[in-house]
C-alpha positions as CSV (number, residue, x, y, z in Angstrom):
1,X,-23.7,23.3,0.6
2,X,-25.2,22.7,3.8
3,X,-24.2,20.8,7.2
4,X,-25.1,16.9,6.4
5,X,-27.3,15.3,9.5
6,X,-25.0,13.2,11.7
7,X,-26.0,10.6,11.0
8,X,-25.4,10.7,7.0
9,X,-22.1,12.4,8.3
10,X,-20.9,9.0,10.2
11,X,-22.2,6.9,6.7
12,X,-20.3,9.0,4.8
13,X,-17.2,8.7,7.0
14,X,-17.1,5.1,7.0
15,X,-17.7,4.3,3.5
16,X,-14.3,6.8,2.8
17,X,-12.4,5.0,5.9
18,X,-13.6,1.6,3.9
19,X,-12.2,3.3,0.3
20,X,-9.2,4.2,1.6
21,X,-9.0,0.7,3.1
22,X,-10.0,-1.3,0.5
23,X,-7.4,1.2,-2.1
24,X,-4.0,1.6,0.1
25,X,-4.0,-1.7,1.9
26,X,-4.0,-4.0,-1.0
27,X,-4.9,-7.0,1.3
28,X,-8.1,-8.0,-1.3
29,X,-4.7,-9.3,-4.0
30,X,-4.1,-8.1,-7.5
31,X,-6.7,-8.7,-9.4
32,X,-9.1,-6.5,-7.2
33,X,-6.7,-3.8,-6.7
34,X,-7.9,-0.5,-7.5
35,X,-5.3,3.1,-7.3
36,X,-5.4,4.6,-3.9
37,X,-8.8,6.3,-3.5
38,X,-6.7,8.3,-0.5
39,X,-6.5,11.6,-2.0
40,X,-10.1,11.6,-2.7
41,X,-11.1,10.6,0.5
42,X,-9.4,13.7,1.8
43,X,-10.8,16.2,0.0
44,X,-14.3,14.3,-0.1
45,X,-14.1,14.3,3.3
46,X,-12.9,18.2,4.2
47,X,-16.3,19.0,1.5
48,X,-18.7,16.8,2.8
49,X,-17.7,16.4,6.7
50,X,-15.7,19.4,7.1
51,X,-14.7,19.0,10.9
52,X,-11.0,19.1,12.1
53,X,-11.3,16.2,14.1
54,X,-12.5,14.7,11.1
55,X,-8.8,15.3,9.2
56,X,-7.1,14.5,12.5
57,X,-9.0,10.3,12.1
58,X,-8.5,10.0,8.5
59,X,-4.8,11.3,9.1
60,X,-4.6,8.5,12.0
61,X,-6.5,6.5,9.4
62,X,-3.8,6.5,6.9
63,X,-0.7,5.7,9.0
64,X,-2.7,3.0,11.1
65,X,-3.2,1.5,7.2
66,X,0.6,2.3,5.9
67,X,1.6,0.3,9.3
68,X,-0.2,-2.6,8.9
69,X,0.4,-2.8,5.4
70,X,3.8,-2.8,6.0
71,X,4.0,-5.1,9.2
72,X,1.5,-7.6,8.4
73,X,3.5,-8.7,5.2
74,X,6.8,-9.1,8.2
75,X,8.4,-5.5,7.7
76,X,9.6,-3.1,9.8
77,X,7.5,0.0,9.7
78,X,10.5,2.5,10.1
79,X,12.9,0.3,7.4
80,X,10.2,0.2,4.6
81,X,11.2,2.1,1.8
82,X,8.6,4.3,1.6
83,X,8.6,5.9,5.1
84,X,11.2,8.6,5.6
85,X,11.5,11.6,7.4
86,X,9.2,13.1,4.2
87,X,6.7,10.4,5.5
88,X,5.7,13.6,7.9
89,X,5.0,15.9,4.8
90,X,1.7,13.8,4.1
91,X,0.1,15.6,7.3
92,X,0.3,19.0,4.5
93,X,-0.1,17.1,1.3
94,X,-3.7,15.9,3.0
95,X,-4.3,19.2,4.7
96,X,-4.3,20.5,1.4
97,X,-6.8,18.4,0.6
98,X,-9.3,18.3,3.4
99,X,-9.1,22.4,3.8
100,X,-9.5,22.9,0.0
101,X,-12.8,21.0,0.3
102,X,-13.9,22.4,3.4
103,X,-13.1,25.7,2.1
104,X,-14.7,25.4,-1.1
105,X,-18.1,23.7,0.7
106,X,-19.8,26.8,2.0
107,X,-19.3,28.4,-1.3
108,X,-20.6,25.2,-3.6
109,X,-24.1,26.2,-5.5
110,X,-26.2,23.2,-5.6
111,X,-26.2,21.4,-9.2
112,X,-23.8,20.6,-11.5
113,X,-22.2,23.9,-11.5
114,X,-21.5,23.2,-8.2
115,X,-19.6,19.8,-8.6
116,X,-18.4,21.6,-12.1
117,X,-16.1,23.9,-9.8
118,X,-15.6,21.6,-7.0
119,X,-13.7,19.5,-9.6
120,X,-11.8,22.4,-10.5
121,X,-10.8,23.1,-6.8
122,X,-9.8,19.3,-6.8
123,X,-8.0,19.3,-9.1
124,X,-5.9,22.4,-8.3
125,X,-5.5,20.6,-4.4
126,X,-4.9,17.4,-5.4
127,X,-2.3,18.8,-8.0
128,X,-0.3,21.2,-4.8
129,X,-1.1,18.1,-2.6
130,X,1.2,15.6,-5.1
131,X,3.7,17.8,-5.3
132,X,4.5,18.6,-1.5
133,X,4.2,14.3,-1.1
134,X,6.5,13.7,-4.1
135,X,8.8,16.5,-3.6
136,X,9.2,16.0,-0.2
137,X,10.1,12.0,-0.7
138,X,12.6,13.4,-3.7
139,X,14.2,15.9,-1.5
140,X,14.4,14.6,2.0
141,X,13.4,11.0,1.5
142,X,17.5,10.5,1.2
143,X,16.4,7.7,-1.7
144,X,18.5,9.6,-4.0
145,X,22.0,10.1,-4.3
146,X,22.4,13.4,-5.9
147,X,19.1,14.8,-6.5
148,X,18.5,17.4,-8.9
149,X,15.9,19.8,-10.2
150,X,15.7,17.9,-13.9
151,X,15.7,14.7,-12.7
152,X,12.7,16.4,-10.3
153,X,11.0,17.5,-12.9
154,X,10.9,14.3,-15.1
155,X,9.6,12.6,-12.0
156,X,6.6,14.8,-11.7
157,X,5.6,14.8,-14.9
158,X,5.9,10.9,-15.1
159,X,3.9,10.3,-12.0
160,X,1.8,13.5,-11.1
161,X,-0.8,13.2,-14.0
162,X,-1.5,9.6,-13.1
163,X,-2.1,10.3,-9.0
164,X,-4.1,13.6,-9.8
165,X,-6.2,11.6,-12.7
166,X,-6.8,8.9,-10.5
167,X,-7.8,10.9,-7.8
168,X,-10.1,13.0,-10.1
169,X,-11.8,9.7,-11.5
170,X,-13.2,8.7,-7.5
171,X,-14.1,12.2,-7.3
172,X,-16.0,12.3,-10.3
173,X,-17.5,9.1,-9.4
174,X,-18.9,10.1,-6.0
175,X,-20.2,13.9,-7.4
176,X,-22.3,11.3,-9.9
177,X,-23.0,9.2,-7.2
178,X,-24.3,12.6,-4.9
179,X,-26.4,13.1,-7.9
180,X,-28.1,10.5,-7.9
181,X,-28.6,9.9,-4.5
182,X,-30.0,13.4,-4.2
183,X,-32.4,12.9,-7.4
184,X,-33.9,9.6,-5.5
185,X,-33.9,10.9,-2.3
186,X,-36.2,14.5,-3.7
187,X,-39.8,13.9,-2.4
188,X,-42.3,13.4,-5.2
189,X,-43.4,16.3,-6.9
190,X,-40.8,18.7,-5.6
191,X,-38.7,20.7,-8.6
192,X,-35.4,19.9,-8.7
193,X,-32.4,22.9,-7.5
194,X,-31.5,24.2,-10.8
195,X,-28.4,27.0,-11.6
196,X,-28.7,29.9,-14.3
């Protein structure tokens, strides 16, 4: 896939910052809230924008988000039950995510054979990138008395399939959304990229 012009590079950025707004800080109540588009917005982002200053401002995005989340509601960031010292492991579990998009971009044939195997790629990164984020909390997030590998397991199997589906469903969403972008945006009479 090809370099996106700047400016569709800064729309692109914003409307991700504004999904992973509008999904981790659940400030619009319950009856909007929608899963964490988070993990999507990583690897959308390492795909589509690619940069490592890029990961470095959603990264920043994310904790500025967790902290005033947390604060605004009269909590102390540091006491909160989710932030531990595995709070640090989500600067791999994204990493996985950006660099398994920005590694997969320069290889992605245009159509859907392209978004075909960037949802494979997702998936596999979004999978590794739940794992390091819920093992991590398990093992190190000292929320557990006497943690053990079955009670591990049982864990991941309750929760991974719901954060890696979820993730896959925004995913899914913005490849169809790509699509049609790119189909209205094709000049008139021009044939449209096909893959054999």
């Amino acid at each position: 896939m090809k370099n996106l012009p700047g400016p569709i590079q800064l729309s692109l950025s914003c409307l991700l910052l504004m999904a992973m707004i509008a999904t981790r800080f659940h400030h619009f109540g319950d009856l909007l809230h929608l899963p964490d588009a988070s993990m999507a917005a990583f690897f959308l982002g390492g795909l589509y924008l690619r940069r490592h200053l890029g990961y470095a401002v959603f990264l920043l995005a994310a904790v500025a988000i967790d902290y005033f989340a947390i604060t605004g509601r009269g909590l102390n960031f540091f006491d909160h039950y989710c932030v531990t010292p595995s709070y640090a492991f989500l600067l791999l579990a994204y990493a996985v995510l950006w660099y398994a998009g920005r590694w997969y971009a320069p290889r992605m044939p245009a159509g859907w054979r392209g978004f075909g195997r960037a949802l494979g790629v997702a998936f596999a990164a979004a999978s590794v990138s739940f794992l390091i984020s819920n093992g991590a909390f398990y093992w190190f997030g000292g929320r557990y008395a006497e943690p053990n590998f079955a009670e591990y397991l049982s864990r991941v199997w309750r929760w991974g399939p719901l954060f890696v589906r979820t993730t896959m469903s925004y995913i899914a969403v913005a490849f169809v959304a790509h699509a049609a972008i790119a189909r209205i945006a094709r000049p008139p009479g021009s044939q449209p990229t096909t893959n054999r």
